[in-house]
mmCIF file of the N, C-alpha and C atoms, coordinates in Angstrom:
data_MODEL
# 
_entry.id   MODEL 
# 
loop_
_atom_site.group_PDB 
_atom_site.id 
_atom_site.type_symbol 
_atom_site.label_atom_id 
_atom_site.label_alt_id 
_atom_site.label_comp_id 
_atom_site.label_asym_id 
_atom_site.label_entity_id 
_atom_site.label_seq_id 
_atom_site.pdbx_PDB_ins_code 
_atom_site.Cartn_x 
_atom_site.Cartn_y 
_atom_site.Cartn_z 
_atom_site.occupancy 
_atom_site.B_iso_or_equiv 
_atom_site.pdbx_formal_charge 
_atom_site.auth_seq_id 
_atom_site.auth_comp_id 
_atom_site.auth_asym_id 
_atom_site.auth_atom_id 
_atom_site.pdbx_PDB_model_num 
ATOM 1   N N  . UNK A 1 1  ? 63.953 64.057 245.335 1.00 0.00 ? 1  UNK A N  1 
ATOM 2   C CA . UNK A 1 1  ? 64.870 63.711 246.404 1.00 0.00 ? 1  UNK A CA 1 
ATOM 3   C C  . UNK A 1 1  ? 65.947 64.782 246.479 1.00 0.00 ? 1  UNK A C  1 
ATOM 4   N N  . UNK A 1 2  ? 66.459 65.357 247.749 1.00 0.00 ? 2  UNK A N  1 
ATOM 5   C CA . UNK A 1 2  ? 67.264 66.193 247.558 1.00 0.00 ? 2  UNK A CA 1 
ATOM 6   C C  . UNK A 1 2  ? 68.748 65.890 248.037 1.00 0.00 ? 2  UNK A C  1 
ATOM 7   N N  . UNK A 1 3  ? 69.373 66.244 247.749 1.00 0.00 ? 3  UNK A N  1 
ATOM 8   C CA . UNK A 1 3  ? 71.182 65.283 247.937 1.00 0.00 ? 3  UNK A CA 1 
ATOM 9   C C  . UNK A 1 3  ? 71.469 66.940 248.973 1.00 0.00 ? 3  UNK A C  1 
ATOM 10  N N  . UNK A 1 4  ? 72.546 66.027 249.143 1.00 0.00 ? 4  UNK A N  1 
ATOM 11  C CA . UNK A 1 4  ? 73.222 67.056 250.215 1.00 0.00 ? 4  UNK A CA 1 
ATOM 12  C C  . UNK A 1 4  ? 74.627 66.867 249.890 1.00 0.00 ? 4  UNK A C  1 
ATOM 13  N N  . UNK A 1 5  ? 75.518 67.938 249.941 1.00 0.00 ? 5  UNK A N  1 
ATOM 14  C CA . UNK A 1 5  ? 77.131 67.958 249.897 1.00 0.00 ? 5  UNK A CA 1 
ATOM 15  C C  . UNK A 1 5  ? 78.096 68.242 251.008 1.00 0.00 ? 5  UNK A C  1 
ATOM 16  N N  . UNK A 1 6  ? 78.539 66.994 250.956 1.00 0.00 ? 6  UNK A N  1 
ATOM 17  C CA . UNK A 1 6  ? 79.739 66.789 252.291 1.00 0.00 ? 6  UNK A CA 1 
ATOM 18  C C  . UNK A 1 6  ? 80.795 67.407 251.747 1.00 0.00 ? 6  UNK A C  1 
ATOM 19  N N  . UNK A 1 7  ? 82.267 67.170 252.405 1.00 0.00 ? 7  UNK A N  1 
ATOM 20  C CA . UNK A 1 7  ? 83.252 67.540 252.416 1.00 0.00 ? 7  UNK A CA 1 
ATOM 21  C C  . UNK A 1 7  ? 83.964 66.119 252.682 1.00 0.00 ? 7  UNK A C  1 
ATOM 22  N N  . UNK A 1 8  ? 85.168 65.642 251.956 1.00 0.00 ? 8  UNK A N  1 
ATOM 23  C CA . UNK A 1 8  ? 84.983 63.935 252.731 1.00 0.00 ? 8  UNK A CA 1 
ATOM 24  C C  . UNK A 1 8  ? 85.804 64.557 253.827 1.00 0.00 ? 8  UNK A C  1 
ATOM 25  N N  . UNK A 1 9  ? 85.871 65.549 254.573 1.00 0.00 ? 9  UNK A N  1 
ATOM 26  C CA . UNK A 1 9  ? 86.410 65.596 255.749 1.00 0.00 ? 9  UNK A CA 1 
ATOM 27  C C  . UNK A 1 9  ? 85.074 65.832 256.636 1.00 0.00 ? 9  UNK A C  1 
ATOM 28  N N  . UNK A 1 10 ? 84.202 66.398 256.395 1.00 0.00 ? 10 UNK A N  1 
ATOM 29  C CA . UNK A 1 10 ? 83.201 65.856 256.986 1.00 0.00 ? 10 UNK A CA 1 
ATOM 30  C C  . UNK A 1 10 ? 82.254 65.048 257.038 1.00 0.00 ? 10 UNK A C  1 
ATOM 31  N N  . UNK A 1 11 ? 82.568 64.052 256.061 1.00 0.00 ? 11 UNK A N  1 
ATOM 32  C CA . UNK A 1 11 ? 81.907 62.447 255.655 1.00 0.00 ? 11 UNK A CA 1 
ATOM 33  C C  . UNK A 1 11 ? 82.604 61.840 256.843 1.00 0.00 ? 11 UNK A C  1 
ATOM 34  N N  . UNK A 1 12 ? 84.073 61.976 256.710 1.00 0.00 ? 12 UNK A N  1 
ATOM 35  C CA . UNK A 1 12 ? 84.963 61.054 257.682 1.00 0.00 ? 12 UNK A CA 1 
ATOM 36  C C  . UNK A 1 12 ? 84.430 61.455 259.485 1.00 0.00 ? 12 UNK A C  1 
ATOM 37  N N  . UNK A 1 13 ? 84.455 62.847 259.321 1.00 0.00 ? 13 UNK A N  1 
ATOM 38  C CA . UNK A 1 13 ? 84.520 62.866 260.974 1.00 0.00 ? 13 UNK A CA 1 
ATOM 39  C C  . UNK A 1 13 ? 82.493 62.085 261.113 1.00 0.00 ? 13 UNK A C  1 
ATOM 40  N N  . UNK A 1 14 ? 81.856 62.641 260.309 1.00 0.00 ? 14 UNK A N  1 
ATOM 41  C CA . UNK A 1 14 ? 80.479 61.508 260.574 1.00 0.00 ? 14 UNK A CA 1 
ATOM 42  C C  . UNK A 1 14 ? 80.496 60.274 260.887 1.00 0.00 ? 14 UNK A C  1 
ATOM 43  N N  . UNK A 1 15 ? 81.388 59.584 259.605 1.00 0.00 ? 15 UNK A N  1 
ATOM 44  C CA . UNK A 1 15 ? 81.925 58.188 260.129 1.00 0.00 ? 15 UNK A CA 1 
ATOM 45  C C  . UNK A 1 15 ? 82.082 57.625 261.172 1.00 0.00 ? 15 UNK A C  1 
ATOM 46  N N  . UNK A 1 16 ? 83.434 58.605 261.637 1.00 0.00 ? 16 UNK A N  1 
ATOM 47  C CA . UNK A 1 16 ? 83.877 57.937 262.721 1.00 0.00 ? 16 UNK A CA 1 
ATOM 48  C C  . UNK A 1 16 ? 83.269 58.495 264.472 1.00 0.00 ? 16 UNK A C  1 
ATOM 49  N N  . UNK A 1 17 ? 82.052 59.506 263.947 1.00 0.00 ? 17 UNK A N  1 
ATOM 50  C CA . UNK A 1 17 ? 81.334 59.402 265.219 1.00 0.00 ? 17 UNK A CA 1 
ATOM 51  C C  . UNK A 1 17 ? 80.106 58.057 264.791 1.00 0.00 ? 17 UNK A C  1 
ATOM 52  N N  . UNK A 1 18 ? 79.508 57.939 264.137 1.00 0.00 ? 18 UNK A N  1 
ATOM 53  C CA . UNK A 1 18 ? 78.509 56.576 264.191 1.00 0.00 ? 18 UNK A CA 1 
ATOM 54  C C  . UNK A 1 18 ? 79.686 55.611 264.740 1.00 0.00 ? 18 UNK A C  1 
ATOM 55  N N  . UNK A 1 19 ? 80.315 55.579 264.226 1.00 0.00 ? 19 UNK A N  1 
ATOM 56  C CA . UNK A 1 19 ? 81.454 54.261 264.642 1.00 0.00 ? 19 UNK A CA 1 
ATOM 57  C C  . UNK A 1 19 ? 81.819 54.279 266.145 1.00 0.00 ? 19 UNK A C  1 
ATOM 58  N N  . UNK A 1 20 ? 82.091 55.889 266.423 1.00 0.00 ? 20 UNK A N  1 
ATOM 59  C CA . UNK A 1 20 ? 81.816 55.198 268.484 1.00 0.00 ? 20 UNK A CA 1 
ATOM 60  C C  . UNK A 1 20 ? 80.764 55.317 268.840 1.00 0.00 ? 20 UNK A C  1 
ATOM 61  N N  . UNK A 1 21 ? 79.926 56.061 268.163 1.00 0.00 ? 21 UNK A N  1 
ATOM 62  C CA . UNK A 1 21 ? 78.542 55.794 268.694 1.00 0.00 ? 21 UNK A CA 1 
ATOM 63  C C  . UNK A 1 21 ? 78.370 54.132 269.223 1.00 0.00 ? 21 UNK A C  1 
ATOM 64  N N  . UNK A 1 22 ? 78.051 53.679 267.753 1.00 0.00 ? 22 UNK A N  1 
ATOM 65  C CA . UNK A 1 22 ? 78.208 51.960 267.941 1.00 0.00 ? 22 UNK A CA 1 
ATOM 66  C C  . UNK A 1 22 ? 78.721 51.568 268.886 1.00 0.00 ? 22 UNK A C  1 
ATOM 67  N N  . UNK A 1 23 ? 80.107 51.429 269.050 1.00 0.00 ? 23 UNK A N  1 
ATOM 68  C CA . UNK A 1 23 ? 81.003 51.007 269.693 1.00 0.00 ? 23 UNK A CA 1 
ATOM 69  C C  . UNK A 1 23 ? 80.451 51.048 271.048 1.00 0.00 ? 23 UNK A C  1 
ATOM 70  N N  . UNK A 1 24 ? 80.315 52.584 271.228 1.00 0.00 ? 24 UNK A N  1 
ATOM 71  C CA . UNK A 1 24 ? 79.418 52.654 272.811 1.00 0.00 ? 24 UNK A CA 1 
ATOM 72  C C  . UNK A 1 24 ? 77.988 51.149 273.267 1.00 0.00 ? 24 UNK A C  1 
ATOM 73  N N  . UNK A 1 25 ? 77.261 51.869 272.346 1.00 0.00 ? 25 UNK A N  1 
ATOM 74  C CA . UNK A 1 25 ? 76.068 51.381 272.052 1.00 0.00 ? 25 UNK A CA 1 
ATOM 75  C C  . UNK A 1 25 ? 76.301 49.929 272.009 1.00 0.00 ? 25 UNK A C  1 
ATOM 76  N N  . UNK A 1 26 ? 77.125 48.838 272.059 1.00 0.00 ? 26 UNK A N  1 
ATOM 77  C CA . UNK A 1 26 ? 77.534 47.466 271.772 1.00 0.00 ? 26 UNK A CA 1 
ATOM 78  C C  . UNK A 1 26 ? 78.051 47.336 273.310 1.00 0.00 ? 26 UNK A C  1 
ATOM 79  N N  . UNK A 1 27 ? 78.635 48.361 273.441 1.00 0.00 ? 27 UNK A N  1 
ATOM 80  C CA . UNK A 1 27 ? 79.481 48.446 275.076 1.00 0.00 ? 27 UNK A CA 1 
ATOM 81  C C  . UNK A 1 27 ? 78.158 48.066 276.062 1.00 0.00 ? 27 UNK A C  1 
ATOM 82  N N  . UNK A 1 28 ? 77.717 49.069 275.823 1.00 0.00 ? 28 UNK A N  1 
ATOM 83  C CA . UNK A 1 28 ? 76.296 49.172 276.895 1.00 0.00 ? 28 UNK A CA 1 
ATOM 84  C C  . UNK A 1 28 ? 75.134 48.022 276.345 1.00 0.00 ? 28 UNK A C  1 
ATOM 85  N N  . UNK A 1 29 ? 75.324 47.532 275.926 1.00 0.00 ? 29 UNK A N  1 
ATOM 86  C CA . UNK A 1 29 ? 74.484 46.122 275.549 1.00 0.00 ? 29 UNK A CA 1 
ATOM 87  C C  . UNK A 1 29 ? 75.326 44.994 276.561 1.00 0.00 ? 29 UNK A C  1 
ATOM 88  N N  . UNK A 1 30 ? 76.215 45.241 275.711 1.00 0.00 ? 30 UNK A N  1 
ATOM 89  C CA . UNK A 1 30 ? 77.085 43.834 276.625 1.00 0.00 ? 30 UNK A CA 1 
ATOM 90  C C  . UNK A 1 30 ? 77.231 43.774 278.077 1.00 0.00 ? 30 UNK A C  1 
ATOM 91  N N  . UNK A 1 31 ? 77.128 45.395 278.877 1.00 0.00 ? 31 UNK A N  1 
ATOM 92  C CA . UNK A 1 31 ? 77.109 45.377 280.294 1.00 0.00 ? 31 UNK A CA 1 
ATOM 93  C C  . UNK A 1 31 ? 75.674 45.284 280.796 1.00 0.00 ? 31 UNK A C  1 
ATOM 94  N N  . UNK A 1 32 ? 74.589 45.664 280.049 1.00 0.00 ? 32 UNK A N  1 
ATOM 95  C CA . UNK A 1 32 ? 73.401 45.311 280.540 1.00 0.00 ? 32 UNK A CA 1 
ATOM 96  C C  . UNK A 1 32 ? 72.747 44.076 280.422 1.00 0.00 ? 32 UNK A C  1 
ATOM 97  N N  . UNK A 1 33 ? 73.629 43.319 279.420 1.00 0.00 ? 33 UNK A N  1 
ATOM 98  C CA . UNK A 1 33 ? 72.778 41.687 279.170 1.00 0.00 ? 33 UNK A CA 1 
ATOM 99  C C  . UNK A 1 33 ? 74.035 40.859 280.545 1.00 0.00 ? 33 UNK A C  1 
ATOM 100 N N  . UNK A 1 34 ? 74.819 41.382 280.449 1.00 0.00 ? 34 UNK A N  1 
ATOM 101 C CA . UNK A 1 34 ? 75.501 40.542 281.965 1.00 0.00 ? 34 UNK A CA 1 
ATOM 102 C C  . UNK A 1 34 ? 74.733 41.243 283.181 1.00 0.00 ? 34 UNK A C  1 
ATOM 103 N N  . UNK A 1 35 ? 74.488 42.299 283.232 1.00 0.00 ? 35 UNK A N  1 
ATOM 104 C CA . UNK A 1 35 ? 73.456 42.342 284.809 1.00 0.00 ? 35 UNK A CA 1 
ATOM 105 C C  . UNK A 1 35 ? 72.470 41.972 284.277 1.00 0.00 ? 35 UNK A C  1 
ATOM 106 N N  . UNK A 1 36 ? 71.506 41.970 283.245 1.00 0.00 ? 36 UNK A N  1 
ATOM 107 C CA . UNK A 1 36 ? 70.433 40.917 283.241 1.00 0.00 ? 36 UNK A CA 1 
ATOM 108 C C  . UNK A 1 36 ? 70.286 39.603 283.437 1.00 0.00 ? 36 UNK A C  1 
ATOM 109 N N  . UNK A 1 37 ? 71.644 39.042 283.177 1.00 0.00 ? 37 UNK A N  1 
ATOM 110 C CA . UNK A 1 37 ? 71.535 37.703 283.217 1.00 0.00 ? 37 UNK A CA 1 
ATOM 111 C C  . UNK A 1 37 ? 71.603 37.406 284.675 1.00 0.00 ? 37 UNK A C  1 
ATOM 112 N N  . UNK A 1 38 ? 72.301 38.277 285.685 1.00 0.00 ? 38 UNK A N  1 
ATOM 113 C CA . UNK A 1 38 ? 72.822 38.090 287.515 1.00 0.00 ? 38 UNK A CA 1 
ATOM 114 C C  . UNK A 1 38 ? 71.406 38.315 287.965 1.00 0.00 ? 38 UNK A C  1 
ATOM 115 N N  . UNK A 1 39 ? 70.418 39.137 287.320 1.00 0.00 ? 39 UNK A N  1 
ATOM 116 C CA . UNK A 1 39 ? 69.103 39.297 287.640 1.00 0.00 ? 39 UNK A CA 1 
ATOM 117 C C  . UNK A 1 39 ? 67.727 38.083 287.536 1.00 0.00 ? 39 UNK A C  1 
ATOM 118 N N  . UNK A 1 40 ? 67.909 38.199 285.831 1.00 0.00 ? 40 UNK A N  1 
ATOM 119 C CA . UNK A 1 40 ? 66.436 36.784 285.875 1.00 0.00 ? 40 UNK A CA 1 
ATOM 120 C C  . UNK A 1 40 ? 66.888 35.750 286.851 1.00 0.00 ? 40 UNK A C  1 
ATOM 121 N N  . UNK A 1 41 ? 66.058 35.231 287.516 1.00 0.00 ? 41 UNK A N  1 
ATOM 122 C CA . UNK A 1 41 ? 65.573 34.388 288.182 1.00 0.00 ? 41 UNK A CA 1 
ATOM 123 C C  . UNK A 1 41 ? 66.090 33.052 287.042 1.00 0.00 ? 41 UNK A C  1 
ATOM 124 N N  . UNK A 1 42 ? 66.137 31.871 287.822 1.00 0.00 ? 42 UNK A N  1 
ATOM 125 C CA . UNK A 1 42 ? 66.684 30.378 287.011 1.00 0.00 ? 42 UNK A CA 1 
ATOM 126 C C  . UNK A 1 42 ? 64.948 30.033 286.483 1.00 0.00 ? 42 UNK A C  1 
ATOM 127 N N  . UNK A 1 43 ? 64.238 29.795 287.319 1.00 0.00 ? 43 UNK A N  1 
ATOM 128 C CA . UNK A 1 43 ? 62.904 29.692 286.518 1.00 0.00 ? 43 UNK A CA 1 
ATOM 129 C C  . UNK A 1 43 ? 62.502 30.190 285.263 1.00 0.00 ? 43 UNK A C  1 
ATOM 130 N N  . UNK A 1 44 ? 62.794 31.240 285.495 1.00 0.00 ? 44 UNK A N  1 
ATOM 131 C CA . UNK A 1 44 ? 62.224 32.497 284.472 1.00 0.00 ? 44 UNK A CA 1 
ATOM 132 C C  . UNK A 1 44 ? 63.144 32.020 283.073 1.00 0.00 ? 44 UNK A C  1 
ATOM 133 N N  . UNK A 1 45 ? 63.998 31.954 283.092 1.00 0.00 ? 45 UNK A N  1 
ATOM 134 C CA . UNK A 1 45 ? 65.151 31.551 282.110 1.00 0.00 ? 45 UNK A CA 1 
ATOM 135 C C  . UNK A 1 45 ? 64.649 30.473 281.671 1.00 0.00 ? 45 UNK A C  1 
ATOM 136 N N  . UNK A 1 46 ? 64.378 29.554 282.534 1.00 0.00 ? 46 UNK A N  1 
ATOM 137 C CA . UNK A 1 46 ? 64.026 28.143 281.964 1.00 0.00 ? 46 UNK A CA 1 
ATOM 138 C C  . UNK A 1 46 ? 62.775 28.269 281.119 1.00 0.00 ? 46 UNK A C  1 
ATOM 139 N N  . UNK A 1 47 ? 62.089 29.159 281.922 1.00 0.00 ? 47 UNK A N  1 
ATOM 140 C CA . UNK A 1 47 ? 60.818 29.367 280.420 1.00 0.00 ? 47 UNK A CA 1 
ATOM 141 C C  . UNK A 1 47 ? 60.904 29.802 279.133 1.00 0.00 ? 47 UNK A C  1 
ATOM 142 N N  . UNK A 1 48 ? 61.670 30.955 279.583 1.00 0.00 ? 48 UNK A N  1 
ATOM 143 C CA . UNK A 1 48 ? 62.343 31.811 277.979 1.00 0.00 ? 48 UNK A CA 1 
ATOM 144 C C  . UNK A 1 48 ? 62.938 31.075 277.400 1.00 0.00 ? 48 UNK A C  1 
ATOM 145 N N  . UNK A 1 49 ? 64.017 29.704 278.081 1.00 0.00 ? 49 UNK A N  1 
ATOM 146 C CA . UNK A 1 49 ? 64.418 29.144 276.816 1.00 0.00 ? 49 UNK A CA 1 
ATOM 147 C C  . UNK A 1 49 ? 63.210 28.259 276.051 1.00 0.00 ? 49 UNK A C  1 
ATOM 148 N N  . UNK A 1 50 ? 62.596 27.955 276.980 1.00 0.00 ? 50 UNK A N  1 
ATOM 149 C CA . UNK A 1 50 ? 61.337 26.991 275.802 1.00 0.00 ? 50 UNK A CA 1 
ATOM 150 C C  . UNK A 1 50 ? 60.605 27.516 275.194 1.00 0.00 ? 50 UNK A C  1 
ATOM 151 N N  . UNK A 1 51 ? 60.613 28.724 275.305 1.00 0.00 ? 51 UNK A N  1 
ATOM 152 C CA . UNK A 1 51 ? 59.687 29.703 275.099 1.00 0.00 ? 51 UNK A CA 1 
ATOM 153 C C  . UNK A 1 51 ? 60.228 29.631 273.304 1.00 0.00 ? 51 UNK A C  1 
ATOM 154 N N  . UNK A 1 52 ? 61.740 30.171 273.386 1.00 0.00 ? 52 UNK A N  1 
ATOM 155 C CA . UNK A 1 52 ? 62.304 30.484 272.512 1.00 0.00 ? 52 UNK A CA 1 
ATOM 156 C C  . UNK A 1 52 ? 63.277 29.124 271.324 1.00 0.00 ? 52 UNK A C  1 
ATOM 157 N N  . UNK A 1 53 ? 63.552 27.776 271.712 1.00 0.00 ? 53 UNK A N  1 
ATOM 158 C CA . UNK A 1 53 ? 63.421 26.565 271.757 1.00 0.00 ? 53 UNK A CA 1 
ATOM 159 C C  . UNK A 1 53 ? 62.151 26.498 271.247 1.00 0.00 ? 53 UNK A C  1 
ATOM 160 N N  . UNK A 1 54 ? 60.833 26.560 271.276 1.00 0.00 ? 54 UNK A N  1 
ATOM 161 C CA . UNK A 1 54 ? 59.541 26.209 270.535 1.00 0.00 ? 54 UNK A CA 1 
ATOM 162 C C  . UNK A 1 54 ? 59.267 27.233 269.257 1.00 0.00 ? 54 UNK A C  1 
ATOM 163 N N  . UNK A 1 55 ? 59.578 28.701 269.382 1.00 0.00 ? 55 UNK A N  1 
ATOM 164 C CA . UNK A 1 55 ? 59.871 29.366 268.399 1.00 0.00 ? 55 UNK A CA 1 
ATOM 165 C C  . UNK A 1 55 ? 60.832 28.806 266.972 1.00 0.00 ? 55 UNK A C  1 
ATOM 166 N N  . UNK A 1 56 ? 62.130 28.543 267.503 1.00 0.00 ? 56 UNK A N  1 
ATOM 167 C CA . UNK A 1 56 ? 63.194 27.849 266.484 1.00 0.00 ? 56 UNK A CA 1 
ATOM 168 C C  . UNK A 1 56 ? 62.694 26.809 265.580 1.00 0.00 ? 56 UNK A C  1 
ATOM 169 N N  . UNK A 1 57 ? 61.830 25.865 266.866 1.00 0.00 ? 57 UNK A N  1 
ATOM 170 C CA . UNK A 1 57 ? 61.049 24.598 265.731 1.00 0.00 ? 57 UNK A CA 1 
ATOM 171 C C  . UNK A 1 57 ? 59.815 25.567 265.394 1.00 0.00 ? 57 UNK A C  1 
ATOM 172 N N  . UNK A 1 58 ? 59.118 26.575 265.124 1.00 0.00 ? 58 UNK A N  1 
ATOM 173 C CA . UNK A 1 58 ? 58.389 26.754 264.435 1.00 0.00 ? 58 UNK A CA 1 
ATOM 174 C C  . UNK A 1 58 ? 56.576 27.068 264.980 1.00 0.00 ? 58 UNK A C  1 
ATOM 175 N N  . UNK A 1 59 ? 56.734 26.993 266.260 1.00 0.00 ? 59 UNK A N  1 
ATOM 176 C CA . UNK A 1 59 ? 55.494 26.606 266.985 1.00 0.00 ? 59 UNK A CA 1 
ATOM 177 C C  . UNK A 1 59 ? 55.003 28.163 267.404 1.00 0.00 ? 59 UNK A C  1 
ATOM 178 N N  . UNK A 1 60 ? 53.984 28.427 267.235 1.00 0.00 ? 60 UNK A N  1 
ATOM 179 C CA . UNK A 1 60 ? 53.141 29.878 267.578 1.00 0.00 ? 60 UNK A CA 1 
ATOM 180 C C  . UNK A 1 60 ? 52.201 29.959 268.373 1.00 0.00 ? 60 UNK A C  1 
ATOM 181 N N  . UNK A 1 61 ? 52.026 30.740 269.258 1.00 0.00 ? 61 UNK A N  1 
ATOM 182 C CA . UNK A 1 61 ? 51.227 30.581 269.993 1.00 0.00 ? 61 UNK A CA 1 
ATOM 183 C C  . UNK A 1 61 ? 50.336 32.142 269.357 1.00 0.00 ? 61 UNK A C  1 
ATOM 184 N N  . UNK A 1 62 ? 49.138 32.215 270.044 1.00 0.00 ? 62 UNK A N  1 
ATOM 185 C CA . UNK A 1 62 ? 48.218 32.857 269.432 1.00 0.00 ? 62 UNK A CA 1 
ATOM 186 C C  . UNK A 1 62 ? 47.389 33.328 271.059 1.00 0.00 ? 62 UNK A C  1 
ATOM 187 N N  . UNK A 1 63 ? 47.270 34.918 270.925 1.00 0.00 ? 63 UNK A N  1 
ATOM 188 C CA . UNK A 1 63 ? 46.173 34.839 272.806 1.00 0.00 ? 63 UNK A CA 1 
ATOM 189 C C  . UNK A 1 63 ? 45.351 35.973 272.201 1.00 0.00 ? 63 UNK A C  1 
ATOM 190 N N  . UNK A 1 64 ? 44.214 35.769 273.216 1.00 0.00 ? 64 UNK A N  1 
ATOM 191 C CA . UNK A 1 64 ? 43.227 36.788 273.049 1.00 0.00 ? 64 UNK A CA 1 
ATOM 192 C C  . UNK A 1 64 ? 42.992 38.237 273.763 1.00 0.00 ? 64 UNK A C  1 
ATOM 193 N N  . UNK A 1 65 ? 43.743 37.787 275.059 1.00 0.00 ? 65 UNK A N  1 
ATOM 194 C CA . UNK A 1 65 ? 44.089 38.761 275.843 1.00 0.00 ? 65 UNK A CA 1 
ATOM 195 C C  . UNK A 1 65 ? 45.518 38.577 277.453 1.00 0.00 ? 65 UNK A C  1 
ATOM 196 N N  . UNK A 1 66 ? 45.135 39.060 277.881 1.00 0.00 ? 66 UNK A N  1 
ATOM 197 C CA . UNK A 1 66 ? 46.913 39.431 278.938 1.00 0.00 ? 66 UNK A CA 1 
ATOM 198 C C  . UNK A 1 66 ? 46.531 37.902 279.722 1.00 0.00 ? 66 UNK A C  1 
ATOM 199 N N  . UNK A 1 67 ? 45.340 37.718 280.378 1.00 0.00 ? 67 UNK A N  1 
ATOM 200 C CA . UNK A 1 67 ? 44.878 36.395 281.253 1.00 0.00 ? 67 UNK A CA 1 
ATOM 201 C C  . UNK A 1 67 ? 45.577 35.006 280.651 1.00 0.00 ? 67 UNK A C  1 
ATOM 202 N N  . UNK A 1 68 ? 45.607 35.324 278.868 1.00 0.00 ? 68 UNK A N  1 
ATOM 203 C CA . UNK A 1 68 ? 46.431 33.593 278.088 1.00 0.00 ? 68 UNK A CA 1 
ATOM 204 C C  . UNK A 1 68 ? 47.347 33.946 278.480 1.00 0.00 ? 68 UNK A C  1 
ATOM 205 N N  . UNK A 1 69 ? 47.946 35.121 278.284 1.00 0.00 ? 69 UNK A N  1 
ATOM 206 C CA . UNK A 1 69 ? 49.422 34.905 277.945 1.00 0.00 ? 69 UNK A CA 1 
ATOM 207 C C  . UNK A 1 69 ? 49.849 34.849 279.909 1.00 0.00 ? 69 UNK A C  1 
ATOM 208 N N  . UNK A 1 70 ? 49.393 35.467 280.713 1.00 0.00 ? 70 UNK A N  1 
ATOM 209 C CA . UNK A 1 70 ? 49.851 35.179 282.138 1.00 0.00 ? 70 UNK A CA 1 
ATOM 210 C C  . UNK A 1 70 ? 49.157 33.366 282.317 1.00 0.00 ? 70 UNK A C  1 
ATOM 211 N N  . UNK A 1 71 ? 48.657 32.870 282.121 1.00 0.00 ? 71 UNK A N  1 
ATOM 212 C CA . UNK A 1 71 ? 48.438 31.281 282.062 1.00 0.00 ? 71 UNK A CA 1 
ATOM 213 C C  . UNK A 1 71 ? 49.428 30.335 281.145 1.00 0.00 ? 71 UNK A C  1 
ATOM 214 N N  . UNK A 1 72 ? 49.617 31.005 280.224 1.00 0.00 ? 72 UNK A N  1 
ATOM 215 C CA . UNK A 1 72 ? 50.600 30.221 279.003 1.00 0.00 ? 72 UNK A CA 1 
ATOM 216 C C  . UNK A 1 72 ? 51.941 30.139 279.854 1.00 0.00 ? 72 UNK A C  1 
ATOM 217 N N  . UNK A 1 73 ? 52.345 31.556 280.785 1.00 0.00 ? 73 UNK A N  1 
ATOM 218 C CA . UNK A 1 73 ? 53.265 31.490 281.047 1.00 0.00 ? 73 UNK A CA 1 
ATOM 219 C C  . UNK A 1 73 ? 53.747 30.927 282.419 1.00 0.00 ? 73 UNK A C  1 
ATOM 220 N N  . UNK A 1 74 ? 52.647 30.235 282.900 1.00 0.00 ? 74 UNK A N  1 
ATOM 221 C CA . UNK A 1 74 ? 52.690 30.104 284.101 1.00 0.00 ? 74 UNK A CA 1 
ATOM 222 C C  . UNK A 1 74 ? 52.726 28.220 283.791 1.00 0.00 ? 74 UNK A C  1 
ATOM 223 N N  . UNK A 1 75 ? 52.232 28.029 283.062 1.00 0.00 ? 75 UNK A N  1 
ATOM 224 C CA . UNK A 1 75 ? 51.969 26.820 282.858 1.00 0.00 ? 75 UNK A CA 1 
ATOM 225 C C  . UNK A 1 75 ? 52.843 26.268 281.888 1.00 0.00 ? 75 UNK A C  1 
ATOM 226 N N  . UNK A 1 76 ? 54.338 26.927 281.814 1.00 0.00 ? 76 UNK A N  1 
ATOM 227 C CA . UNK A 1 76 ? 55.409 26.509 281.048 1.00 0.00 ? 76 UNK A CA 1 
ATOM 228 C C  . UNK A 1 76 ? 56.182 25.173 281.790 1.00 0.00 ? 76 UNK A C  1 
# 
């Protein structure tokens, strides 16, 4: 394994770019799950929650190909 040698002045400035990295990266989550949410459809939601509601209790579904899973999902 080979180590590498910082400077903690350049440990710190690493730091504190991951840290706005993040920061960004949390930013732009939070503005894209609010226009996702103005987007899905109320149907669609209502499936994902049972979808995800049947997951929590434990329930799996299993497909063989794209035809189950467009029937599974249609027939929520």
């Amino acid at each position: 394994m080979n180590t590498i040698t910082l400077s903690k002045i350049e440990y710190l400035n690493m730091h504190k770019t991951q840290k706005e990295l993040k920061q960004r990266l949390d930013l732009m989550e939070k503005k894209l799950m609010d226009f996702a949410k103005d987007e899905v459809v109320s149907t669609y939601a209502i499936k994902l929650n049972k979808i995800s509601a049947d997951m929590d209790n434990g329930v799996g579904v299993r497909f063989a190909d794209a035809s189950e899973v467009k029937n599974y999902l249609e027939n929520l």
